[in-house]
C-alpha positions as CSV (number, residue, x, y, z in Angstrom):
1,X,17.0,32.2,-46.4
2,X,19.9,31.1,-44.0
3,X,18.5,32.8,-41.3
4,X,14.4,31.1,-41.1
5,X,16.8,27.8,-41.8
6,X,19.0,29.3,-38.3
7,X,15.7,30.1,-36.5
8,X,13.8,26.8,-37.8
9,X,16.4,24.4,-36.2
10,X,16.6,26.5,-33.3
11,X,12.8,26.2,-32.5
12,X,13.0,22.4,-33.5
13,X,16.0,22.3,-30.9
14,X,13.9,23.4,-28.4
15,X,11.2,21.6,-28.9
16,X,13.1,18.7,-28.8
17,X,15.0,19.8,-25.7
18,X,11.2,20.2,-24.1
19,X,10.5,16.7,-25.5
20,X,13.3,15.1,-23.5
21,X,12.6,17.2,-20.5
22,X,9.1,15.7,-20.3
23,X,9.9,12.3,-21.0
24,X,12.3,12.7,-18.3
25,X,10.0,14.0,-15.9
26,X,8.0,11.5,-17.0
27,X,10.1,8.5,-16.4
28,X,11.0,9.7,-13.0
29,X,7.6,10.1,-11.9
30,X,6.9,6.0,-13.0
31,X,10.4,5.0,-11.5
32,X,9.1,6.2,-8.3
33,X,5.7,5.1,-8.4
34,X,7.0,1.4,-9.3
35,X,9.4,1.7,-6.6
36,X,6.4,2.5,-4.2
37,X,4.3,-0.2,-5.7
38,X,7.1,-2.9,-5.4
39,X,7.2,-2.1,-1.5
40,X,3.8,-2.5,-0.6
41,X,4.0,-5.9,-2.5
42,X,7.1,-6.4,-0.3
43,X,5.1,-5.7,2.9
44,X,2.1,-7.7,1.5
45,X,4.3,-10.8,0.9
46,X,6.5,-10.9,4.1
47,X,2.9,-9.7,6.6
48,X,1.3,-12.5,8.5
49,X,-1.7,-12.6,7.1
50,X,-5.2,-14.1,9.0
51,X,-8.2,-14.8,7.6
52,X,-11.5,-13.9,10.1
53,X,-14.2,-16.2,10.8
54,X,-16.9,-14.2,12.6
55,X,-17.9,-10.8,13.4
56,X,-15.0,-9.1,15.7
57,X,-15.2,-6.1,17.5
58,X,-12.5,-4.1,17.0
59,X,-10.6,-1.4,19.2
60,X,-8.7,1.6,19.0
61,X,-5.5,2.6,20.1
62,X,-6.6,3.1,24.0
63,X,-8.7,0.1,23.8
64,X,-12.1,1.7,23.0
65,X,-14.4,-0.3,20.4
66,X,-14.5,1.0,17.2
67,X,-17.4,1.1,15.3
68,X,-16.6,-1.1,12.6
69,X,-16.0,-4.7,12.9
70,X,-13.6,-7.3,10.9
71,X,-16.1,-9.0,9.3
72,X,-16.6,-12.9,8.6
73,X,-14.3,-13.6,5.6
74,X,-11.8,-10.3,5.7
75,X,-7.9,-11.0,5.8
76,X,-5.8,-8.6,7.9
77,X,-2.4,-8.2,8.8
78,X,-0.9,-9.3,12.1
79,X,1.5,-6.6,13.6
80,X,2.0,-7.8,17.3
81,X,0.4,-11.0,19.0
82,X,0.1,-9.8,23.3
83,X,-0.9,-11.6,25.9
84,X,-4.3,-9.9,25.9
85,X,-4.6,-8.0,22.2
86,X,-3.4,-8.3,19.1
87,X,-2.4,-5.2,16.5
88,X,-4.0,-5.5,13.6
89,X,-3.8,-3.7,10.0
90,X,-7.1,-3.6,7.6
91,X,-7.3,-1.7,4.6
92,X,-4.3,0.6,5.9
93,X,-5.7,1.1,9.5
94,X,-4.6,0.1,12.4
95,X,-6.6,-1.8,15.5
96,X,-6.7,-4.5,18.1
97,X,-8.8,-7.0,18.8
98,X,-8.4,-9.3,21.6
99,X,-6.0,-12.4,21.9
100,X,-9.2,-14.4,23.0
101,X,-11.0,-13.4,19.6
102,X,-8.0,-14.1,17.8
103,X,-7.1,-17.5,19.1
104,X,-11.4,-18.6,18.4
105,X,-11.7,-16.8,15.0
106,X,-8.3,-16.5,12.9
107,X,-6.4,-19.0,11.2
108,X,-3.5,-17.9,9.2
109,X,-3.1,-18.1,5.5
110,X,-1.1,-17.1,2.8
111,X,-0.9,-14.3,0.6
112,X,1.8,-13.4,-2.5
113,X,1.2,-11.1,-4.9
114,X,3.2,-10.4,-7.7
């Protein structure tokens, strides 16, 4: 009798040691996600944000048009203002368009989250 009570708590120990490693897993897996999650809401909040105006062509990295536009309405994310381009960053890419473009079809706005 003493000895299924001696095997019974020692199954119920381990379960319950596997219960807290899960939940620990667990937790450490959300800690890190929320950690993730509250930089990008950092970056989105402290980003000069522009809102476009018109159909822009948009260029790669050696200046060569992309084949997507920023299209009328869209807000991006101003990296770098040059003489002649600006860096851009839509929906995690990153492009230029030029300064010309961007001085006749941006205007800045703002944009918090959380």
């Amino acid at each position: 009798m003493s000895r299924q009570i001696g095997v019974k708590a020692a199954c119920l120990c381990i379960v319950l040691i596997g219960v807290i490693l899960v939940c620990g897993t667990c937790n450490s897996k959300t800690m890190k996600e929320k950690e993730a999650l509250q930089r990008t809401v950092e970056e989105v909040n402290t980003a000069d944000w522009y809102l476009c105006s018109n159909r822009v062509p948009v260029y790669d990295a050696e200046y060569q048009q992309m084949a997507k536009y920023v299209m009328d309405g869209r807000a991006v994310q101003v990296k770098a203002i040059g003489e002649e381009w600006v860096e851009i960053k839509s929906q995690g890419l990153i492009g230029y368009i030029t300064r010309a473009d961007f001085d006749n079809f941006f205007s800045e706005i703002s944009l918090n989250v959380g």
